[in-house]
Chimera marker file (.cmm) of the C-alpha trace (Angstrom):
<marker_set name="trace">
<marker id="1" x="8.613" y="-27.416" z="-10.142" r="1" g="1" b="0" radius="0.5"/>
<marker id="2" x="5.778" y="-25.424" z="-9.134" r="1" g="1" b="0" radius="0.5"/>
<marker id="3" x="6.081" y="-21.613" z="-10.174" r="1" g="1" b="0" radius="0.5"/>
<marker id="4" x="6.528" y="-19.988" z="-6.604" r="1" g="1" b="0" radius="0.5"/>
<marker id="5" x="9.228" y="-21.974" z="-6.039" r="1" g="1" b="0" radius="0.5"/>
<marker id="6" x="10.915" y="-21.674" z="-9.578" r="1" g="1" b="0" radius="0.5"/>
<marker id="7" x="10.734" y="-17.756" z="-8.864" r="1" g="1" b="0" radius="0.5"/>
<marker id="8" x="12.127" y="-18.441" z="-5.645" r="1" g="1" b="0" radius="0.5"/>
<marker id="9" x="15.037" y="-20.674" z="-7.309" r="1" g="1" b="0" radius="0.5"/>
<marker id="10" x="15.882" y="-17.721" z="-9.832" r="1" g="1" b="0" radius="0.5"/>
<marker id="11" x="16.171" y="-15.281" z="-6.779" r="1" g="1" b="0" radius="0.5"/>
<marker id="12" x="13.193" y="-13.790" z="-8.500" r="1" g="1" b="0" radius="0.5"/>
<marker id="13" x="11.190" y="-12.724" z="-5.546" r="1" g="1" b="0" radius="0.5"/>
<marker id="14" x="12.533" y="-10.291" z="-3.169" r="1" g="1" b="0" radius="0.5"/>
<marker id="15" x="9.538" y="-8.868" z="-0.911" r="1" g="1" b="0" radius="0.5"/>
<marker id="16" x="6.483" y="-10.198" z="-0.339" r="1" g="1" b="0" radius="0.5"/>
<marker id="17" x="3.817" y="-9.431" z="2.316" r="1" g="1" b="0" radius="0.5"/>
<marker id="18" x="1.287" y="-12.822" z="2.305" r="1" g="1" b="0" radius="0.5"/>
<marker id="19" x="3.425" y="-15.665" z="0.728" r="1" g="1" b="0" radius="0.5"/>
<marker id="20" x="1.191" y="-18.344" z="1.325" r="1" g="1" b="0" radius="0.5"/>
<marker id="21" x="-1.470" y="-16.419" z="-0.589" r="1" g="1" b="0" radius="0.5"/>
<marker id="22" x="1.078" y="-15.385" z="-3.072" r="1" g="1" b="0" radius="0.5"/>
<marker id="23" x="2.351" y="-18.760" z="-3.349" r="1" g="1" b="0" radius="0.5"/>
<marker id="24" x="-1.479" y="-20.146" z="-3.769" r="1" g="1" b="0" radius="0.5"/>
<marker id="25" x="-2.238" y="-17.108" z="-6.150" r="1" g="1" b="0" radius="0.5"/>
<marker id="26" x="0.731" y="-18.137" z="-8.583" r="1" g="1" b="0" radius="0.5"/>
<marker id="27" x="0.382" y="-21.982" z="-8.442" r="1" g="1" b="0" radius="0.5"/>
<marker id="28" x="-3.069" y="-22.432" z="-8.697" r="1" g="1" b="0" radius="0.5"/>
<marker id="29" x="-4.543" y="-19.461" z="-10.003" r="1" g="1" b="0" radius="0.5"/>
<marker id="30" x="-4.290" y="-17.547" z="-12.779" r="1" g="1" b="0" radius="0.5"/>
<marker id="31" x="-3.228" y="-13.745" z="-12.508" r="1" g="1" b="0" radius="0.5"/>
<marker id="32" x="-2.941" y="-10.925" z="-14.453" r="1" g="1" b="0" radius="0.5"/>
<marker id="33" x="0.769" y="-8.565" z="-13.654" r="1" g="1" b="0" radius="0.5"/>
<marker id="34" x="2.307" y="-5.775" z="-15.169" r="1" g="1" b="0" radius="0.5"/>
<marker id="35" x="5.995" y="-4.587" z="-15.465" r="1" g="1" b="0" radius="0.5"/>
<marker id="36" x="7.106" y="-1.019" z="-16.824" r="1" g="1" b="0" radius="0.5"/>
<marker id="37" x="9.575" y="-0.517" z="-19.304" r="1" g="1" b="0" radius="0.5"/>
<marker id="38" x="10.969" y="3.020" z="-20.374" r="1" g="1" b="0" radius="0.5"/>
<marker id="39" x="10.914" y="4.742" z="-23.863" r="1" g="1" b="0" radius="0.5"/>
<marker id="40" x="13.566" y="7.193" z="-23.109" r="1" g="1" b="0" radius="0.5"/>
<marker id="41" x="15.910" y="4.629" z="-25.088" r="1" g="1" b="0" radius="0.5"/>
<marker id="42" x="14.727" y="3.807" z="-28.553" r="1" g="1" b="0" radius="0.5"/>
<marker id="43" x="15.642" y="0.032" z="-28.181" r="1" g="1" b="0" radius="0.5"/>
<marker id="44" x="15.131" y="-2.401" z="-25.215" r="1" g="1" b="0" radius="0.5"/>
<marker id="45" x="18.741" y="-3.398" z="-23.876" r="1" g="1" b="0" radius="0.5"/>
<marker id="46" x="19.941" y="-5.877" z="-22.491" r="1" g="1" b="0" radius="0.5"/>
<marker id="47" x="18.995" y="-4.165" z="-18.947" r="1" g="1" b="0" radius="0.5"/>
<marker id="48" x="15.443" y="-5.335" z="-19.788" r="1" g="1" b="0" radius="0.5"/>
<marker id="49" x="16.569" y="-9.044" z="-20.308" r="1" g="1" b="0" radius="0.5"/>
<marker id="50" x="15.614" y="-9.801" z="-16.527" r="1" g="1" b="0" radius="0.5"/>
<marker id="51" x="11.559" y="-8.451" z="-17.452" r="1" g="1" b="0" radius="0.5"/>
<marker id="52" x="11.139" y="-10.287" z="-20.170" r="1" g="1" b="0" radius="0.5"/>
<marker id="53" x="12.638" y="-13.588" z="-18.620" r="1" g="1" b="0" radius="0.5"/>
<marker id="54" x="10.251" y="-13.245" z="-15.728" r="1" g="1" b="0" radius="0.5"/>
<marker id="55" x="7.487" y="-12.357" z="-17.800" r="1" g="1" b="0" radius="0.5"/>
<marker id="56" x="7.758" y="-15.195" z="-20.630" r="1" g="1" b="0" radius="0.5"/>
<marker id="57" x="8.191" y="-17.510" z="-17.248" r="1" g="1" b="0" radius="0.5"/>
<marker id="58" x="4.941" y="-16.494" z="-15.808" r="1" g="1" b="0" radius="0.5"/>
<marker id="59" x="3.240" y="-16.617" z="-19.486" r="1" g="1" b="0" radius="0.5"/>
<marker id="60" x="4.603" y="-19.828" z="-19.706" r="1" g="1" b="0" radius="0.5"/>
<marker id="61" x="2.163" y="-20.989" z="-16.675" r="1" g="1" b="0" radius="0.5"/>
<marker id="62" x="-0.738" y="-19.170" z="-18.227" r="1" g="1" b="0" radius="0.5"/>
<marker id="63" x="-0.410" y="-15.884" z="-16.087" r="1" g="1" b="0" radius="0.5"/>
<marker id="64" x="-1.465" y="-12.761" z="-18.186" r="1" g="1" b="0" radius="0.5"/>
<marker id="65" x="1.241" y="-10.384" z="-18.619" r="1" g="1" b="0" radius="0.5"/>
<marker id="66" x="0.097" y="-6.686" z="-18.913" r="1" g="1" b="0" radius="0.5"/>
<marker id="67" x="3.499" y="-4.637" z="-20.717" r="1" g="1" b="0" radius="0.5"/>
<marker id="68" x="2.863" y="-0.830" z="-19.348" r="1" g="1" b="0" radius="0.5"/>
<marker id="69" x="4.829" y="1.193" z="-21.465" r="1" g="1" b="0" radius="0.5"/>
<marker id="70" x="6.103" y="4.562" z="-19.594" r="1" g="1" b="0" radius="0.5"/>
<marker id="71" x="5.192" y="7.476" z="-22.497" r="1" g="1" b="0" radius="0.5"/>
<marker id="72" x="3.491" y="10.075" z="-19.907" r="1" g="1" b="0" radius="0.5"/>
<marker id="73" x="6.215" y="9.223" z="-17.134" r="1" g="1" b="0" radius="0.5"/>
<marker id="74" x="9.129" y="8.705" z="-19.381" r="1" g="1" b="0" radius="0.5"/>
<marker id="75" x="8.383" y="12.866" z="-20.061" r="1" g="1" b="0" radius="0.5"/>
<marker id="76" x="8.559" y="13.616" z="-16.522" r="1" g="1" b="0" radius="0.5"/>
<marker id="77" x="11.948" y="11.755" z="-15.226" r="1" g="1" b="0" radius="0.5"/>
<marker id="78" x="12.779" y="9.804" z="-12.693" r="1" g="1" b="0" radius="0.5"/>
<marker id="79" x="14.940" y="10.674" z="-9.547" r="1" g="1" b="0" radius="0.5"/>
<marker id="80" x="17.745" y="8.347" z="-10.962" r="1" g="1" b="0" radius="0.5"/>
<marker id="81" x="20.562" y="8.374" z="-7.932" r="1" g="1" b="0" radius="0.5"/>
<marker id="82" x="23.442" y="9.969" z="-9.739" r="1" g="1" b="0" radius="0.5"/>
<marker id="83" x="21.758" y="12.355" z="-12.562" r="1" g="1" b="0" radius="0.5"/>
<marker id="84" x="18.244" y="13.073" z="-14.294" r="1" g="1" b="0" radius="0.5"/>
<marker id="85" x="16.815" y="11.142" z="-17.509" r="1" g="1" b="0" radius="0.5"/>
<marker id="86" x="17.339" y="12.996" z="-20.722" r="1" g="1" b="0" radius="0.5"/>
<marker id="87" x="14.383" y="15.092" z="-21.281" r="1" g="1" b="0" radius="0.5"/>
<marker id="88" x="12.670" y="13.960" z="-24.748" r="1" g="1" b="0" radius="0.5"/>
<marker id="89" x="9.789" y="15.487" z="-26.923" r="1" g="1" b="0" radius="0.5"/>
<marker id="90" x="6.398" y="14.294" z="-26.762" r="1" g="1" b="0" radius="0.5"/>
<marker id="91" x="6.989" y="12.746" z="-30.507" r="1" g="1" b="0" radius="0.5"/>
<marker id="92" x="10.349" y="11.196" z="-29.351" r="1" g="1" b="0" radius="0.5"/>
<marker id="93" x="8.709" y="9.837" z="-26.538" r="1" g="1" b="0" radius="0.5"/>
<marker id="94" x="5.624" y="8.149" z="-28.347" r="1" g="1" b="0" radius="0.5"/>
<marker id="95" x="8.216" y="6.885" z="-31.172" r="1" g="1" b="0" radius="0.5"/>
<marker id="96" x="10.487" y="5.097" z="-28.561" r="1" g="1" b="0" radius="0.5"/>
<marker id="97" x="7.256" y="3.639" z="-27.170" r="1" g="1" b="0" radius="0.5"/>
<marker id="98" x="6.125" y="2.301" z="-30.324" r="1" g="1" b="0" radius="0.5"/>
<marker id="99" x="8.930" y="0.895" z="-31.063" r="1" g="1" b="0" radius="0.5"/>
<marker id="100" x="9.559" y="-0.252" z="-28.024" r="1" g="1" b="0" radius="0.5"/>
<marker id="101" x="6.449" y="-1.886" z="-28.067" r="1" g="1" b="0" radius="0.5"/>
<marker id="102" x="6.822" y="-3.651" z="-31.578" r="1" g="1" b="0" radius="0.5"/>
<marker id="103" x="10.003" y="-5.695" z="-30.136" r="1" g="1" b="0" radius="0.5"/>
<marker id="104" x="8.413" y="-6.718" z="-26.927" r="1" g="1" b="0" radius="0.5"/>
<marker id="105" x="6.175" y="-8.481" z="-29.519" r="1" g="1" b="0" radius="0.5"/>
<marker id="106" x="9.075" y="-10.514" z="-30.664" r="1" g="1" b="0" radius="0.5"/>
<marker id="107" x="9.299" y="-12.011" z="-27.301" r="1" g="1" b="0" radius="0.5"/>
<marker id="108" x="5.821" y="-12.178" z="-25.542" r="1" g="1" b="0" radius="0.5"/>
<marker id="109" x="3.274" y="-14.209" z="-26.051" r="1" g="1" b="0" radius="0.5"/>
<marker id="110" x="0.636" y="-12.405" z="-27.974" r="1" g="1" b="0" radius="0.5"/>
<marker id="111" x="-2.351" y="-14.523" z="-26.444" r="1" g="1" b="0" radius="0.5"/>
<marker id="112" x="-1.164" y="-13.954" z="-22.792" r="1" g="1" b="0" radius="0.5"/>
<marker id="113" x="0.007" y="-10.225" z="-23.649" r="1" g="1" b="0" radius="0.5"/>
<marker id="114" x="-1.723" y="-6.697" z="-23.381" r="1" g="1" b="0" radius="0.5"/>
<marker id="115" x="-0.068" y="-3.404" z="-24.196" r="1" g="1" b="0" radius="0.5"/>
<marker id="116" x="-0.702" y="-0.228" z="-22.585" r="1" g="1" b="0" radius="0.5"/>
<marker id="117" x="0.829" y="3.380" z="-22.528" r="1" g="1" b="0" radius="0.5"/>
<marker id="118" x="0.180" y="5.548" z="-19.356" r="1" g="1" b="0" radius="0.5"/>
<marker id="119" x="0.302" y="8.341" z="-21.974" r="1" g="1" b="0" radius="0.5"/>
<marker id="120" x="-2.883" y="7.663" z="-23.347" r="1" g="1" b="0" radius="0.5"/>
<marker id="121" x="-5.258" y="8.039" z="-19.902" r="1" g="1" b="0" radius="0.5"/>
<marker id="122" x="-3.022" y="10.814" z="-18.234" r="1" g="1" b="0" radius="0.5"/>
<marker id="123" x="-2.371" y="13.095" z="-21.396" r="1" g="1" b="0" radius="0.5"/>
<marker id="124" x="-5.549" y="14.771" z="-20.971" r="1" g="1" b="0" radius="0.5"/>
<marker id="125" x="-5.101" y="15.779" z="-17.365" r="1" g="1" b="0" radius="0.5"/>
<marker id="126" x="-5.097" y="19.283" z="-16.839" r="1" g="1" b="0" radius="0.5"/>
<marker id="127" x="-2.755" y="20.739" z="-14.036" r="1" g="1" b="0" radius="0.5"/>
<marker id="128" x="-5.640" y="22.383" z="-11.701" r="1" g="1" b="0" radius="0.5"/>
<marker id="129" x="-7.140" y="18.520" z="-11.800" r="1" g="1" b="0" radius="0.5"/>
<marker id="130" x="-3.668" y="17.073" z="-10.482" r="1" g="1" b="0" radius="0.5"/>
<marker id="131" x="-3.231" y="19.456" z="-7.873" r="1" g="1" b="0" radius="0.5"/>
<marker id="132" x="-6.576" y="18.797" z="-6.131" r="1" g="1" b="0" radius="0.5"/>
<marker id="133" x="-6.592" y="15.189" z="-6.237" r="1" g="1" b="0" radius="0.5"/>
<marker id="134" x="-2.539" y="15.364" z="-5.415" r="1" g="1" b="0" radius="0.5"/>
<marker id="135" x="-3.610" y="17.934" z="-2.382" r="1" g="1" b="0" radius="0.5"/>
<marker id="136" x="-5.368" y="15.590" z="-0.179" r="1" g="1" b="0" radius="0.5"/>
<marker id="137" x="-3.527" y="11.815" z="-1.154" r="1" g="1" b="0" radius="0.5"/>
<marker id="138" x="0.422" y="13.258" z="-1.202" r="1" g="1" b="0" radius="0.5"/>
<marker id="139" x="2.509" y="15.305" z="1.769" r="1" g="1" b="0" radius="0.5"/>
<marker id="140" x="5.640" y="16.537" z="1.444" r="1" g="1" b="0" radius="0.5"/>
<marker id="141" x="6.874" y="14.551" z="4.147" r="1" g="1" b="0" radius="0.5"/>
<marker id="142" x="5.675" y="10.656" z="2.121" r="1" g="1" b="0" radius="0.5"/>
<marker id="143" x="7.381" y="12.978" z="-0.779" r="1" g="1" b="0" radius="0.5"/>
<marker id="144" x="10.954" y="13.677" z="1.020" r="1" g="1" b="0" radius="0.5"/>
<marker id="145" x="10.621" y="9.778" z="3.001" r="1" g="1" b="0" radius="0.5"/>
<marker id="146" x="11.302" y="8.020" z="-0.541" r="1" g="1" b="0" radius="0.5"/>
<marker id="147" x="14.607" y="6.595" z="-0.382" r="1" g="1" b="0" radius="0.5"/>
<marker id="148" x="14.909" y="7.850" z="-4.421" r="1" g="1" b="0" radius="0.5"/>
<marker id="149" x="13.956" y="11.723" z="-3.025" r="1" g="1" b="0" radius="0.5"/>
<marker id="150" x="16.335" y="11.690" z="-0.105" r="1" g="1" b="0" radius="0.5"/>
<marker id="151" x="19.483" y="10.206" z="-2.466" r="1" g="1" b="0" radius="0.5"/>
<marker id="152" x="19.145" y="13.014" z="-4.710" r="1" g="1" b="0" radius="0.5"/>
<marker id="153" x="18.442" y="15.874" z="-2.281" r="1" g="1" b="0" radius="0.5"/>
<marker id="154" x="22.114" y="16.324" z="-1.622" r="1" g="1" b="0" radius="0.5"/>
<marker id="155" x="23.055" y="16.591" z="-5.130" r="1" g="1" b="0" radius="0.5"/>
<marker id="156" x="19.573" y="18.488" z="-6.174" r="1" g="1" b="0" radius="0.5"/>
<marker id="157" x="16.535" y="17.405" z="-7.467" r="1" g="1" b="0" radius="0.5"/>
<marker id="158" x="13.924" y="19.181" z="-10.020" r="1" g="1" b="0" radius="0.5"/>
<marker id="159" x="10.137" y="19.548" z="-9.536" r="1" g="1" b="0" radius="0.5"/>
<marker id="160" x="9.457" y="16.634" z="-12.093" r="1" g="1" b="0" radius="0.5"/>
<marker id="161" x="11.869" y="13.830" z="-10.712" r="1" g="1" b="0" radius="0.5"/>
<marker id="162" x="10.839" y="14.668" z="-7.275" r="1" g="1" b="0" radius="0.5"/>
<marker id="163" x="7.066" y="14.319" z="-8.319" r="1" g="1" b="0" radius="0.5"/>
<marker id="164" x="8.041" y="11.431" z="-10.284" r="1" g="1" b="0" radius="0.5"/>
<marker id="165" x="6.797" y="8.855" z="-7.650" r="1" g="1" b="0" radius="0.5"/>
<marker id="166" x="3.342" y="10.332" z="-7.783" r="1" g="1" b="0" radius="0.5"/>
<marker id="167" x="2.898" y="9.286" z="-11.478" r="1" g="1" b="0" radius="0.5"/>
<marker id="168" x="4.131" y="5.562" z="-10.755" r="1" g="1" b="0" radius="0.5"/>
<marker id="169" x="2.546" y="5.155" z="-7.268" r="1" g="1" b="0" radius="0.5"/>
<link id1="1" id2="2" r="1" g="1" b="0" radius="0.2"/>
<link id1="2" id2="3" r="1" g="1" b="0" radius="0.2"/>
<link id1="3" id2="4" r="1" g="1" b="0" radius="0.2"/>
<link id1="4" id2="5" r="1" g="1" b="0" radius="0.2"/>
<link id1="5" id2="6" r="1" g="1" b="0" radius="0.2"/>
<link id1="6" id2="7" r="1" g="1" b="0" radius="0.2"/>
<link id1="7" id2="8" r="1" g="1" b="0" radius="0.2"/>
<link id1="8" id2="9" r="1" g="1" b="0" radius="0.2"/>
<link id1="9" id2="10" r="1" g="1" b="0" radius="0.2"/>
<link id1="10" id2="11" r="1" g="1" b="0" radius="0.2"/>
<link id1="11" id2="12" r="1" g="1" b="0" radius="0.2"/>
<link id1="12" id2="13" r="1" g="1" b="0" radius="0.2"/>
<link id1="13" id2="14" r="1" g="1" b="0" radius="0.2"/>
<link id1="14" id2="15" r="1" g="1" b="0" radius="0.2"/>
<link id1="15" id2="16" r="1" g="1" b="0" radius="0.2"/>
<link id1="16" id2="17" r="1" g="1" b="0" radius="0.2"/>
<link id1="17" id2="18" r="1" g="1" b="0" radius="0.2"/>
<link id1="18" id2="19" r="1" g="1" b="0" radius="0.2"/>
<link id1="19" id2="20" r="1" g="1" b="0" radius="0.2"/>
<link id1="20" id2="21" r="1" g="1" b="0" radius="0.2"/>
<link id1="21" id2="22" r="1" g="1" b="0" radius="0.2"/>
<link id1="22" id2="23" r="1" g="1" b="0" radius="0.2"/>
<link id1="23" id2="24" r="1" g="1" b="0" radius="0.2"/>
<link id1="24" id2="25" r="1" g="1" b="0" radius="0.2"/>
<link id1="25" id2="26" r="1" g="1" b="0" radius="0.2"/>
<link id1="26" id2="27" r="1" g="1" b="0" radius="0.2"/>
<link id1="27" id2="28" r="1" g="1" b="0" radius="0.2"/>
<link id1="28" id2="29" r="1" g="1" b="0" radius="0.2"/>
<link id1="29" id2="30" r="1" g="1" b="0" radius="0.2"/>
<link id1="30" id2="31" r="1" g="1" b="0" radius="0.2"/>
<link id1="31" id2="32" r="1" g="1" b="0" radius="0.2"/>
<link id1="32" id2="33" r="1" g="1" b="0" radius="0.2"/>
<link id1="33" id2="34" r="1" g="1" b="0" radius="0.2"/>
<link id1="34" id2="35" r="1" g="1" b="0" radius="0.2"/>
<link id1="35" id2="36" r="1" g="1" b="0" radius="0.2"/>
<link id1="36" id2="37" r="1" g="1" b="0" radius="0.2"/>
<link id1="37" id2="38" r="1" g="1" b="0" radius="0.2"/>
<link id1="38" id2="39" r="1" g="1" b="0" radius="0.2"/>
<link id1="39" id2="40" r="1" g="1" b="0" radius="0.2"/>
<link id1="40" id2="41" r="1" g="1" b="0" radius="0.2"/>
<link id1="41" id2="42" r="1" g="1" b="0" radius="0.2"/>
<link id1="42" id2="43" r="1" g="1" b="0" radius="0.2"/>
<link id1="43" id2="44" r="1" g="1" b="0" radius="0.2"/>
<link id1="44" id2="45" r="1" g="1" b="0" radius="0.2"/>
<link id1="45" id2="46" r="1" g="1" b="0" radius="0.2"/>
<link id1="46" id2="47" r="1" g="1" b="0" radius="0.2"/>
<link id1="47" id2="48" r="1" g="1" b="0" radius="0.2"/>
<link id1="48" id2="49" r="1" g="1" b="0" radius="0.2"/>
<link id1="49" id2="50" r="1" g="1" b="0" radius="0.2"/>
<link id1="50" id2="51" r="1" g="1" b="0" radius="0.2"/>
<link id1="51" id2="52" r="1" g="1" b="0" radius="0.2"/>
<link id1="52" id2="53" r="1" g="1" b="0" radius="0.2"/>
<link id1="53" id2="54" r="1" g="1" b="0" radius="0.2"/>
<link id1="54" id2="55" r="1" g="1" b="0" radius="0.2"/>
<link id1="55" id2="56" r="1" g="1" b="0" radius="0.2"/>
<link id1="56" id2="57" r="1" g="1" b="0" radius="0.2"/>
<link id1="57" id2="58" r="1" g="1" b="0" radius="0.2"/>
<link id1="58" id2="59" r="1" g="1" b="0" radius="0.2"/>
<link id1="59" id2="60" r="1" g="1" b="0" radius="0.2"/>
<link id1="60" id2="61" r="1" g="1" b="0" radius="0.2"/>
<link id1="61" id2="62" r="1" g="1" b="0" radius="0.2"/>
<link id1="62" id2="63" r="1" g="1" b="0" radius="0.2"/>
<link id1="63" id2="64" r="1" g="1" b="0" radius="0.2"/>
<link id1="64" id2="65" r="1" g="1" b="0" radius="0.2"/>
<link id1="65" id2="66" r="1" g="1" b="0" radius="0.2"/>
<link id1="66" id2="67" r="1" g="1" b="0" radius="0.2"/>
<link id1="67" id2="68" r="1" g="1" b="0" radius="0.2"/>
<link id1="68" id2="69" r="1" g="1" b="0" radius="0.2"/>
<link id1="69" id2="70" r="1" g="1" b="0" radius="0.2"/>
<link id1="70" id2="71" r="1" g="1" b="0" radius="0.2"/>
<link id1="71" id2="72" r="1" g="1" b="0" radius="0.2"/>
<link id1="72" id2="73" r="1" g="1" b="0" radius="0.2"/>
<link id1="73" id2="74" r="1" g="1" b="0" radius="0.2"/>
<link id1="74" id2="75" r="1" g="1" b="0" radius="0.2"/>
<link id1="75" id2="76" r="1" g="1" b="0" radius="0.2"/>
<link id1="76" id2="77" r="1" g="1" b="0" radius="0.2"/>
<link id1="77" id2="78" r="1" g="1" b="0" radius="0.2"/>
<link id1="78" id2="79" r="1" g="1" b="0" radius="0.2"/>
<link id1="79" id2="80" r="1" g="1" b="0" radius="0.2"/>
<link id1="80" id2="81" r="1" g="1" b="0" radius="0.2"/>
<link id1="81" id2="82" r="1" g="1" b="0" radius="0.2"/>
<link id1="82" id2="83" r="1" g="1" b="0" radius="0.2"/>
<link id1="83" id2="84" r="1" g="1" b="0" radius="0.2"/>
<link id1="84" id2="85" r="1" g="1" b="0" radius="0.2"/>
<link id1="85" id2="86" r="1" g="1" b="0" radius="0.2"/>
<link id1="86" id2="87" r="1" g="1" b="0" radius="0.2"/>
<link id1="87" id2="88" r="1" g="1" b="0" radius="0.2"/>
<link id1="88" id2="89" r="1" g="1" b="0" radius="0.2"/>
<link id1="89" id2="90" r="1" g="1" b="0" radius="0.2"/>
<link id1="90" id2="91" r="1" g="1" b="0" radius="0.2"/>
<link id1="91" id2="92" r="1" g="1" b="0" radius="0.2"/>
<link id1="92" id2="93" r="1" g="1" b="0" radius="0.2"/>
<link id1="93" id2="94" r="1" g="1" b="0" radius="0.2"/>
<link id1="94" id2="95" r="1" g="1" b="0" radius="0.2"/>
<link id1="95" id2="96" r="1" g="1" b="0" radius="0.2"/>
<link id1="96" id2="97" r="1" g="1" b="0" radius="0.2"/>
<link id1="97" id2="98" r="1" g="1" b="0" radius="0.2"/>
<link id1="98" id2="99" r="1" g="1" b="0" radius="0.2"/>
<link id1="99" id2="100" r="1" g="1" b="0" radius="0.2"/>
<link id1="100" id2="101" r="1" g="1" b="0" radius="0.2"/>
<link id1="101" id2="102" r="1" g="1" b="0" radius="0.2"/>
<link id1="102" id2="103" r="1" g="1" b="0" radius="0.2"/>
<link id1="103" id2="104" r="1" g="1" b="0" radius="0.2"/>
<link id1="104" id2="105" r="1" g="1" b="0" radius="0.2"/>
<link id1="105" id2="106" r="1" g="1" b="0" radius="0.2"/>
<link id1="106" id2="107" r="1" g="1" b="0" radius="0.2"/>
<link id1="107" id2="108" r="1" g="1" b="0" radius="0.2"/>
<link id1="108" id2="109" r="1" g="1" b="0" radius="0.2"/>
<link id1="109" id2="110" r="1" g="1" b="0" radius="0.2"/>
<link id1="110" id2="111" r="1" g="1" b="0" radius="0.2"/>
<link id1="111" id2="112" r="1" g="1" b="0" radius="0.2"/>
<link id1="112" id2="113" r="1" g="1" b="0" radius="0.2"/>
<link id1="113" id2="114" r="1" g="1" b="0" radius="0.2"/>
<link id1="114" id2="115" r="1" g="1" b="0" radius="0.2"/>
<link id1="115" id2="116" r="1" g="1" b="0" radius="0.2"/>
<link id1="116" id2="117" r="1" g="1" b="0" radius="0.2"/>
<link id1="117" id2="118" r="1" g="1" b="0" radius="0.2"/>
<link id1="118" id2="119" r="1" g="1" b="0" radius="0.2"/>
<link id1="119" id2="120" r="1" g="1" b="0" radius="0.2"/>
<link id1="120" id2="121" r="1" g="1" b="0" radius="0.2"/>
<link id1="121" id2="122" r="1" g="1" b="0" radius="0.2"/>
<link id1="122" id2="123" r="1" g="1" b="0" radius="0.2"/>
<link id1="123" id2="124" r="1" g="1" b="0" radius="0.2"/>
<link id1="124" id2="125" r="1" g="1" b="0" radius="0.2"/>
<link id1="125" id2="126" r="1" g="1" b="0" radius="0.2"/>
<link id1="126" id2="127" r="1" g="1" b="0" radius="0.2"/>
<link id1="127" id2="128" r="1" g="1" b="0" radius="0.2"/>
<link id1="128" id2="129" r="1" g="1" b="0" radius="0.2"/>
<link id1="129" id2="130" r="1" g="1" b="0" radius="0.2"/>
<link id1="130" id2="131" r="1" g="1" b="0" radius="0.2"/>
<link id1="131" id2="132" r="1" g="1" b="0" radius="0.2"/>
<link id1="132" id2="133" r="1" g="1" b="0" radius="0.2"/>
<link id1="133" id2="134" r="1" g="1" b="0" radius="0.2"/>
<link id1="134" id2="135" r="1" g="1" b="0" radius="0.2"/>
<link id1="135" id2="136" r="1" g="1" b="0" radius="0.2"/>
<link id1="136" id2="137" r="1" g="1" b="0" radius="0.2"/>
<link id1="137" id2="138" r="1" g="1" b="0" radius="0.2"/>
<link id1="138" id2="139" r="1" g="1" b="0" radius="0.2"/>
<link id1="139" id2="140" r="1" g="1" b="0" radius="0.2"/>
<link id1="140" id2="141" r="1" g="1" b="0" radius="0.2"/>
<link id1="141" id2="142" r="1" g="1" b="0" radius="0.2"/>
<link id1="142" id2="143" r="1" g="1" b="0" radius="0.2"/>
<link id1="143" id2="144" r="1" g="1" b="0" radius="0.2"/>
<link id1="144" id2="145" r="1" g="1" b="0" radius="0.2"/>
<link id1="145" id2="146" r="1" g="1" b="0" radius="0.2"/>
<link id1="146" id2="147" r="1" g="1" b="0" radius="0.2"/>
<link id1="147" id2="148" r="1" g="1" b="0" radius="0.2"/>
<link id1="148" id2="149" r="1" g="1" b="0" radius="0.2"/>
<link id1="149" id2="150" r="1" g="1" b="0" radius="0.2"/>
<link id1="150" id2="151" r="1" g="1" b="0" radius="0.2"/>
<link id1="151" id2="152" r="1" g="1" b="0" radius="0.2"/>
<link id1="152" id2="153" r="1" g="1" b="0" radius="0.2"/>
<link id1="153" id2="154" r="1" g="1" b="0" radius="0.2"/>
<link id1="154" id2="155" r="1" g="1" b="0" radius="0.2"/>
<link id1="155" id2="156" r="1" g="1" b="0" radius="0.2"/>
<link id1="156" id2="157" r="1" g="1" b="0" radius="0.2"/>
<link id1="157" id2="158" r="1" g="1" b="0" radius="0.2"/>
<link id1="158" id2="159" r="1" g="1" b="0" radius="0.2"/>
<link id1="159" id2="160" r="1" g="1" b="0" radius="0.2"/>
<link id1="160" id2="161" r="1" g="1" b="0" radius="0.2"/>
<link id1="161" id2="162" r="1" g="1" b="0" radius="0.2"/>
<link id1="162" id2="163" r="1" g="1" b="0" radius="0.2"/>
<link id1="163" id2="164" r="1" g="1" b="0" radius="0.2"/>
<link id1="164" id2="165" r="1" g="1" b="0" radius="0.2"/>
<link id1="165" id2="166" r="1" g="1" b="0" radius="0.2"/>
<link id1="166" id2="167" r="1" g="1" b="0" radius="0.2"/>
<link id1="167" id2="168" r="1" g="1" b="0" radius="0.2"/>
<link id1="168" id2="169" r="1" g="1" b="0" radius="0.2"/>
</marker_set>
């Protein structure tokens, strides 16, 4: 069975904008993706069974697989729908990642596998750098729009999960 379709088959794909390119891109190519896991926890759980599935899958037709591991936005929080993410130290943070990053090992294939932590290109950002490259590519109104923003804005929202979005778009 050709990938597409075995991603298809799993109920694996839920969007997509071009599928015959995607299709083409992920039968007959070979492409490099990401997917995000979060170092709030200090394990992986069970939760993250689904990423690694898909990601040994696509490994296992020679895709490369890039693991992004969330230490700069796992500070900031995410605009969860019913409460915010426990706020952890920097140290916790880079711990969990490790960690975190050490049993992904177990399960991806080292040869098909790079490991990254947005922590180490955004640490040295300064705020007055944000601000004037956030300035002229965010509004308020893409900001409030988010379907994340508006299910929290009834039950409140702080300045990091609603900026949240900016760090992961």
């Amino acid at each position: 069975m050709a990938l597409y379709d075995e991603l298809l088959w799993r109920d694996m794909i839920k969007d997509v904008s071009h599928e015959d390119k995607a299709r083409d891109m992920l039968d007959n190519s070979k492409v490099t993706f990401y997917c995000g896991f979060d170092p709030t926890g200090e394990s992986l759980t069970v939760g993250h069974l689904v990423q690694i599935v898909r990601m040994r899958l696509l490994q296992s037709y020679g895709h490369r697989a890039i693991a992004l591991i969330g230490g700069a936005t796992g500070l900031i929080g995410d605009p969860r729908q019913t409460s915010e993410r426990k706020l952890l130290t920097l140290d916790a943070s880079l711990e969990n990642a490790k960690r975190i990053k050490r049993q992904l090992s177990n399960y991806l294939d080292p040869d098909h596998t790079v490991f990254v932590n947005n922590y180490d290109w955004t640490k040295d950002i300064d705020m007055i750098h944000l601000l004037r490259i956030m300035r002229k590519l965010f509004s308020i109104n893409y900001m409030l729009a988010k379907d994340t923003v508006q299910q929290r804005l009834a039950i409140g929202i702080s300045i990091p999960n609603f900026l949240y979005d900016l760090a992961v778009d």
